[in-house]
C-alpha positions in Angstrom: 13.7 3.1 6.7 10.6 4.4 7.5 9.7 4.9 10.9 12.8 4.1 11.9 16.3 5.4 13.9 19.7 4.6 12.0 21.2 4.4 15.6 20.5 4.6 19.4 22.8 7.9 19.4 24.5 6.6 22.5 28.3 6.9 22.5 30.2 2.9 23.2 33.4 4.6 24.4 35.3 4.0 27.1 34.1 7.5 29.1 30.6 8.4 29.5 27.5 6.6 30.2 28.5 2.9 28.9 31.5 2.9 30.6 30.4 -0.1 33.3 33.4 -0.2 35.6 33.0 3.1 36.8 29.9 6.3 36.6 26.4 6.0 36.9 26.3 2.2 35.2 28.9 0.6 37.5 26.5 -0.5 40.0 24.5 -3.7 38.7 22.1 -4.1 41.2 20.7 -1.0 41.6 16.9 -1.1 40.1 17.5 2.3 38.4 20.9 0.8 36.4 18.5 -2.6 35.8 15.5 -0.5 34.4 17.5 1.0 32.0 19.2 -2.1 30.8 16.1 -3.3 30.0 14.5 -0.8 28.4 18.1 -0.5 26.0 17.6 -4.5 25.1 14.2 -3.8 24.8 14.8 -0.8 22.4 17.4 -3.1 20.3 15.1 -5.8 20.1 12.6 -3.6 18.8 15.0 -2.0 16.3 15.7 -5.6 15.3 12.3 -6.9 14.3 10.8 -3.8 12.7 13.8 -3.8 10.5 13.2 -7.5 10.0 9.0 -7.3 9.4 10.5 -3.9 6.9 12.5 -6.0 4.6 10.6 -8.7 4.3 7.7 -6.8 3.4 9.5 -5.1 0.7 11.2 -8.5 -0.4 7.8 -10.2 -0.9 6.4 -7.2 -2.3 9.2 -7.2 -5.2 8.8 -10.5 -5.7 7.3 -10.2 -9.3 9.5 -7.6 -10.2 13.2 -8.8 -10.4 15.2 -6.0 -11.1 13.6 -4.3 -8.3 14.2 -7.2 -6.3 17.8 -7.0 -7.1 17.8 -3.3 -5.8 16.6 -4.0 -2.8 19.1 -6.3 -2.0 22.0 -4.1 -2.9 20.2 -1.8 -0.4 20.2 -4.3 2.2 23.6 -5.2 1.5 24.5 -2.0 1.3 26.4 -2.9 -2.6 25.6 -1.1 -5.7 27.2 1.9 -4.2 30.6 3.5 -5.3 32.8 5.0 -2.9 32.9 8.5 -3.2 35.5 10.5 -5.3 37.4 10.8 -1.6 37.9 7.2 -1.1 40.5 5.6 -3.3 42.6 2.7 -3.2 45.3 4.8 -2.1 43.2 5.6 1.1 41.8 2.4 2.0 45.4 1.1 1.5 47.1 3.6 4.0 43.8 2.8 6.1 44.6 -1.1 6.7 48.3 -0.1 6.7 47.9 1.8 9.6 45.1 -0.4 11.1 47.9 -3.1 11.1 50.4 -1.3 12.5 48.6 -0.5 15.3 48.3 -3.9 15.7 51.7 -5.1 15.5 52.6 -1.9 17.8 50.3 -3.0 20.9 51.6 -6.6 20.7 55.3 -5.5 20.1 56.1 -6.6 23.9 53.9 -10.1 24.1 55.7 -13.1 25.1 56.1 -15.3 22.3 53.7 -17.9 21.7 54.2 -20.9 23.3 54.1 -24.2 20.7 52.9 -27.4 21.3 55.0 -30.4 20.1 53.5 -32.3 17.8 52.5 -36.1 19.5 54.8 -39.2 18.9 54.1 -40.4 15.6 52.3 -38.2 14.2 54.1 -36.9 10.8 53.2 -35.2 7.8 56.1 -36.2 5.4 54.0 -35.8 2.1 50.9 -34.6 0.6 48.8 -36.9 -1.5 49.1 -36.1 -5.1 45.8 -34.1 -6.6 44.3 -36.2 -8.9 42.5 -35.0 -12.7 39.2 -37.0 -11.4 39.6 -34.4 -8.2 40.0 -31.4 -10.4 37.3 -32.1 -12.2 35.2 -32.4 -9.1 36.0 -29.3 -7.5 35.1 -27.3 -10.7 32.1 -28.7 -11.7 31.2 -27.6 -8.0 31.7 -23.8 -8.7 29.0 -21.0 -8.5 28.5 -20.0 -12.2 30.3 -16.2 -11.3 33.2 -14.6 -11.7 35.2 -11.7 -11.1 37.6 -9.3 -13.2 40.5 -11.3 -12.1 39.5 -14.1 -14.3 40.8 -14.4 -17.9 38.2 -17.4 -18.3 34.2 -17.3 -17.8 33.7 -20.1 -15.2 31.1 -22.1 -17.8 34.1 -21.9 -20.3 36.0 -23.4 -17.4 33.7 -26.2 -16.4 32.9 -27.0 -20.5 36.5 -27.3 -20.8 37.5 -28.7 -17.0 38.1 -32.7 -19.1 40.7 -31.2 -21.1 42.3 -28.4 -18.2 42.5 -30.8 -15.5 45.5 -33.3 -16.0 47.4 -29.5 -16.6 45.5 -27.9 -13.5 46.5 -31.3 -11.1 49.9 -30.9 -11.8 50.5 -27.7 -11.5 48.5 -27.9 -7.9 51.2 -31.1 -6.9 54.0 -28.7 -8.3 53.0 -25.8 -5.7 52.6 -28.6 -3.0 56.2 -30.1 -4.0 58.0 -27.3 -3.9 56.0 -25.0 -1.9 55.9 -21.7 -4.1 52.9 -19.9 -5.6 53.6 -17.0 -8.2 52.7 -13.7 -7.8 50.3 -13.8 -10.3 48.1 -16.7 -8.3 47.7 -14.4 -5.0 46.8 -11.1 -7.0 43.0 -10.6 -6.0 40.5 -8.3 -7.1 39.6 -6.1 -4.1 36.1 -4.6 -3.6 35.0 -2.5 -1.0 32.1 -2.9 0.5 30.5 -1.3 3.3 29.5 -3.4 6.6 26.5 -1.9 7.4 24.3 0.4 4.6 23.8 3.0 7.4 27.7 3.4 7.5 29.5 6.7 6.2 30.7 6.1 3.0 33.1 9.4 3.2 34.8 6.6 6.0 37.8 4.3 5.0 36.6 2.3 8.2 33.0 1.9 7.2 34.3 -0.9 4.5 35.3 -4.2 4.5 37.6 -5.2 1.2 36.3 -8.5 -0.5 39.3 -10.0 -2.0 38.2 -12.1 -5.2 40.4 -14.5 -6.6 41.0 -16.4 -10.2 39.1 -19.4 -10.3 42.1 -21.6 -10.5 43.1 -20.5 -7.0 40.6 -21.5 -5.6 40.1 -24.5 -6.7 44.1 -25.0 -5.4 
């Protein structure tokens, strides 16, 4: 962006100068610790709206022109751009792997979680059966997208939806009954996408996987 900083360049670990609870930051009250705070919101804030008066300028600017206008939001977004050659789904697989383990390893030794009973009468012995008028509803109210996961255009779908939906409500009271969903139903189509657009793309952890779906799922 022009005229701007991709970062403030200072590190957030736990040692250094952010490091609150002990080193030259600890102490709150003195008026050197205080100045700087407030010069560091008031550089974020700053960050903030030039980046904000940036793409809005650019947005109204590409108004008239809508493939352009497309490109900057995929610039915004930071989409439009495949990972690099280095970043498989092998990788980003072993990433989350690993990022889960290290969950599971820090709360290895917490107590168990403690349940609440549920209050006198208060049952749940049976789920209301999903009705074709409900189907119908719930497709009609779909976005007009779809992913590579789906065998069916959604405006096939919804053109169809009278004749799929006494077939689509009893299969969804089938799943509720006997509380099963085939493989097939929770196969998604994962996209990685970075969080930020300043991220490094060479990074498993700069993404975040968007897990798409079949529209039938999610209408279930």
């Amino acid at each position: 962006m022009p005229g701007m900083t991709k970062s403030v360049g200072v590190p957030r670990g736990r040692s250094g100068l952010w490091n609150r609870r002990s080193g030259p930051l600890s102490d709150s009250t003195s008026p050197s610790v205080l100045a700087w705070r407030t010069e560091g919101r008031r550089y974020i804030n700053l960050v903030r709206r030039r980046r904000s008066e940036f793409w809005t300028a650019r947005v109204a600017a590409d108004q008239s022109q809508p493939r352009r206008l497309w490109r900057s939001f995929d610039q915004l977004l930071g989409r439009g751009r495949a990972p690099p050659a280095s970043i498989d789904a092998s990788v980003l697989h072993q990433f989350f792997d690993d990022k889960v383990a290290v969950v599971r390893a820090a709360t290895a030794d917490a107590a168990a979680p403690q349940c609440t009973a549920a209050p006198v009468g208060c049952e749940l012995r049976l789920f209301t059966p999903v009705t074709p008028a409900e189907v119908s509803e719930m497709v009609r109210a779909l976005p007009d997208k779809q992913c590579l996961s789906d065998l069916m255009p959604t405006h096939v779908l919804k053109s169809s939806v009278d004749i799929l939906a006494p077939f689509l409500s009893r299969l969804f009271c089938w799943l509720l009954e006997h509380g099963v969903v085939p493989l097939k139903m929770k196969a998604a189509h994962i996209t990685p996408t970075l969080k930020k657009a300043d991220l490094d793309p060479a990074e498993a952890k700069s993404y975040r996987p968007i897990s798409q779906f079949v529209r039938t799922v999610q209408v279930a």
